[in-house]
N, C-alpha and C positions, 0 to 999 in steps of 0.2 A: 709394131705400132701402126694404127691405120689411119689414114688421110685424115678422118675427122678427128682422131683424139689428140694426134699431135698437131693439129689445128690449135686445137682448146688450149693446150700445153702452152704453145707459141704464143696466144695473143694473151693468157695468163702473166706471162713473161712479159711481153711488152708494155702490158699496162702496166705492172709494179715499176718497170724503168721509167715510165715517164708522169708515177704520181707523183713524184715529187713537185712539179708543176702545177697541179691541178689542184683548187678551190677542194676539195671533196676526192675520197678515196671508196669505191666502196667494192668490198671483197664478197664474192657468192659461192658458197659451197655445195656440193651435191655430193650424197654417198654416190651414184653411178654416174657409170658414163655410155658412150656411144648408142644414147639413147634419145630421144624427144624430150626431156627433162635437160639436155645438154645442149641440143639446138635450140632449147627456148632460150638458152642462160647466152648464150651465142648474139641471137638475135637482140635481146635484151640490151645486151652490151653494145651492141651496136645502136641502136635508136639511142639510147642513153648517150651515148658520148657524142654521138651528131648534134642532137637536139640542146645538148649543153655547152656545145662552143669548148669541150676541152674541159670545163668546170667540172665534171666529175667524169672522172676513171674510173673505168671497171676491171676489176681483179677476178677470170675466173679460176675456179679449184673444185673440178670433179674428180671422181675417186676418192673420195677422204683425203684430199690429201692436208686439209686444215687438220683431220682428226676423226676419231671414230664419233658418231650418234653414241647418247645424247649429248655427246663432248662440245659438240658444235652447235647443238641448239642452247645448252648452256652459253656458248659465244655470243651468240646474239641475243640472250635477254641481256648478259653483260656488256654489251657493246661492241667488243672488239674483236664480232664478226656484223657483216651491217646484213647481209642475207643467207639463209640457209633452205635448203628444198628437201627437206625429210619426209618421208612418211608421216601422215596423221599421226598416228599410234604412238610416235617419240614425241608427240605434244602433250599426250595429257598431263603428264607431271605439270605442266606446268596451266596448263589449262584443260578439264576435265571433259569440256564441251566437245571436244574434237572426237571424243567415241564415237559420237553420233553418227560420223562416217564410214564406220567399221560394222555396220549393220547390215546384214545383205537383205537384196528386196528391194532398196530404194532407186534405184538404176538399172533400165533395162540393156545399154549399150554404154561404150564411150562415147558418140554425139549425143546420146541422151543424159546424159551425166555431165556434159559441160553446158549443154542448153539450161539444165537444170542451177548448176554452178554460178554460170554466169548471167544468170535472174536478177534483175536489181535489187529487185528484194530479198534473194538469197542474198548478196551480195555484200546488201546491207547489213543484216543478221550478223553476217560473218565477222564484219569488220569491227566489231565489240571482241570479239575471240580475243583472247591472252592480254588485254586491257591494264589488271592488275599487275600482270610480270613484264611491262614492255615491252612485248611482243606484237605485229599484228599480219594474218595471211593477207599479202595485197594479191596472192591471185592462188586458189585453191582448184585442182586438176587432178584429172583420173591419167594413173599412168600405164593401165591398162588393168584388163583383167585379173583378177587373182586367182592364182594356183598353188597348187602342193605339189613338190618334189619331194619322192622317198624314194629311198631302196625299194622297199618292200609296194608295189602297184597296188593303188588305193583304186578298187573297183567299187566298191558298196560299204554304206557307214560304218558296216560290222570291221571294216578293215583299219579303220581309223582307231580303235580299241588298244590299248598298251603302246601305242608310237610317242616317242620322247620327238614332239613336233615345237621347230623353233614360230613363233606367232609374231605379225609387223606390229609389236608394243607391249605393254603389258598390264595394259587395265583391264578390267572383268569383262569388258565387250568382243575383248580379243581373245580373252582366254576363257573364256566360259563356254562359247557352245564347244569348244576339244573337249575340255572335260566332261561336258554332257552325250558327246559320243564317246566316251572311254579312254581317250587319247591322254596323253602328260606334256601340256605347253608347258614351253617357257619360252623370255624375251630375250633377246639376243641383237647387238646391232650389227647392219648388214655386212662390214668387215669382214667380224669375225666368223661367219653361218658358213663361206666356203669350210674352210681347215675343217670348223668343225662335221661337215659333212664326208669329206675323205678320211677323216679318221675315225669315223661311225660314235661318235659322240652323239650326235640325235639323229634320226630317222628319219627328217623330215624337216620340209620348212616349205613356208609360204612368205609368197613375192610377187610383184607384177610379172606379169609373162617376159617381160625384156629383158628383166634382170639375169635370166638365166643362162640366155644366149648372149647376150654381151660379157657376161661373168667366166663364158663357157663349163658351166653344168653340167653338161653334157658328158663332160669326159670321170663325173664322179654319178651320175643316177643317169635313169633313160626314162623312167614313168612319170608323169606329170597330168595330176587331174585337175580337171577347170572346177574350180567351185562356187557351186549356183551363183547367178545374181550377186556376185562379188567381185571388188572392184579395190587395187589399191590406191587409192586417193592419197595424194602429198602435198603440199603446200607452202608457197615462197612466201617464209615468214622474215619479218624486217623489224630491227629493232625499232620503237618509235621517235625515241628521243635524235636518234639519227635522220629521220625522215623530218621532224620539225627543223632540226638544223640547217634543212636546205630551203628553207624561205621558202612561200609558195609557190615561187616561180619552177624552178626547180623537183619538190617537191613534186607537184604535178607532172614535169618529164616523169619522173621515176614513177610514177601511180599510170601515165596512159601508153610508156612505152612497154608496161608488163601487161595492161591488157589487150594490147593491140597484140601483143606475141601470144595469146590464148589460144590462138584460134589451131596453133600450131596441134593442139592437143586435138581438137576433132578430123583435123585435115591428115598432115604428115602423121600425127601419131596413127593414126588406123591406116593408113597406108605401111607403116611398119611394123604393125602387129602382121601381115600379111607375109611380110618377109620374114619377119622374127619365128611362124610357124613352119614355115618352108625350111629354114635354115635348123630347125630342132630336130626336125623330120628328118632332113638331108644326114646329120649327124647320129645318127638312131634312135630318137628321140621318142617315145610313146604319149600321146595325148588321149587320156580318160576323160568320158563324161560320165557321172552316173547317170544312171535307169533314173526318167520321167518321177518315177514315184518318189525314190532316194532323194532327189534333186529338189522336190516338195519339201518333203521331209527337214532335209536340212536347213533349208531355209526357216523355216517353221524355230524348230528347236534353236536357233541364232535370235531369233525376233524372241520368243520365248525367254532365254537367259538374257532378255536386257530389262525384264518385266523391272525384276526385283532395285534394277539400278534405278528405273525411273520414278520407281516409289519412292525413294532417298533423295533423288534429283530431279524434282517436277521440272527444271528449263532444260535440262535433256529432252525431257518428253517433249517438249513444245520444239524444241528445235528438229527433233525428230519428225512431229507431226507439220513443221512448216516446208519441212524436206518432201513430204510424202505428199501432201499439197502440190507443189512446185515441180516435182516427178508427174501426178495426175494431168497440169496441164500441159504438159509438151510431150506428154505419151499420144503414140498416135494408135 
């Protein structure tokens, strides 16, 4: 166990000893750990409890250890988790909109992806997200690029043809362009994708780059292709009825202590993506891009299979087109 996880462990622990004191409890989950989604939840905790005089406690629980997705985001439309930081993709169930972000093309980097994120007006968009199930992201982040890890080295789309590929969700946005290269998705949450990758259950899966090296991966695949202009986007969703119960005073801690930790994601995060490659590499690790052309392509064919969904869901399309907006201006 390393410095920083049993960090997380410890102050996990110390919080639940001394909510019993405290005005407000409030517990945050994350499937990973030893990542920039763990020092956000870190720092978080900390601003939060400074700023609230002790009035609320923070409880953290990385690695699932609340539970496996969507187990936990079912907690917190239920209450009786107050924040969870899953991948997009484990929202739609409950709110549809969040495809949007599984669309590649709209992001050319991760500081571009959070300039874009953190736009007041994206912002504001967002913060209607999951309305109806009491839900809502008070801070939505890229947790870095996405990739596909398989056995079998995905060089060119033709390779992507018959792979039983595990997809981060399971709406048509996720799983439609696999199937439009030949591939056979299915969803699966992050838990369970190791086992099932050492016991050749599926061929494949896609995850932010970090997860695989903090998971160590490594020691079950070694080829891992970047795919185009993709990005796994996650988001610290919070029950609402829980965020009203803390009075505005309050409230407000918890709304500007998770924005002010944002920045974590442009800053430290890309500083870590830098190690997280180095340490993939050091381990045997093979990093694919496809050929220029392929890399068009796929994109293409991803934008392509979300046509049909937007004809069914015109505020998809709008949220889509106010994404691609808001990408335009802070593209340099």
């Amino acid at each position: 166990m390393n410095k920083a996880w049993a960090g997380l462990v410890f102050a996990g622990a110390l919080a639940a000893a001394g909510s019993a004191s405290a005005q407000f409890t409030m517990k945050i989950s994350s499937p990973t750990a030893n990542d920039v989604s763990t020092e956000w939840m870190a720092t978080v905790k900390k601003g939060i409890e400074s700023r609230s005089g002790g009035k609320i406690k923070v409880q953290l629980y990385p690695a699932n250890q609340l539970g496996q997705l969507p187990a936990t985001v079912e907690g917190v439309a239920l209450g009786t988790i107050e924040m969870n930081l899953p991948a997009v993709g484990f929202l739609v169930g409950l709110e549809p909109r969040f495809e949007v972000f599984d669309i590649p093309g709209i992001f050319d980097s991760v500081p571009h992806a959070m300039q874009v994120l953190t736009d007041p007006e994206v912002r504001k968009r967002l913060a209607s997200f999951g309305a109806s199930k009491g839900i809502e992201p008070i801070s939505t982040y890229v947790n870095g690029p996405l990739m596909l890890l398989s056995h079998k080295p995905v060089h060119t789309l033709a390779d992507f043809k018959g792979l039983k590929i595990r997809a981060p969700g399971g709406g048509p946005i996720q799983m439609d362009p696999l199937r439009r290269l030949g591939a056979l998705p299915l969803s699966m949450p992050l838990g369970e994708v190791l086992p099932a990758m050492q016991n050749r259950a599926i061929d494949g899966t896609e995850a932010a780059f970090v997860v695989f090296t903090a998971f160590k991966y490594y020691d079950v695949a070694k080829a891992m292709t970047a795919l185009p202009n993709s990005f796994l986007v996650a988001s610290a969703v919070v029950n609402r009825k829980w965020m009203k119960s803390l009075g505005p005073d309050l409230e407000a801690v918890v709304r500007d202590e998770c924005r002010k930790a944002d920045v974590l994601f442009s800053t430290k995060g890309v500083e870590d993506l830098k190690g997280v490659e180095k340490a993939w590499q050091q381990h045997g690790g093979q990093i694919v891009n496809l050929p220029p052309a392929e890399a068009k392509r796929y994109v293409s064919e991803a934008v392509a299979s979300a046509d049909p969904v937007f004809k069914a869901r015109p505020q998809l399309r709008q949220d889509y087109e106010a994404l691609l907006a808001a990408a335009k201006k802070y593209r340099k």
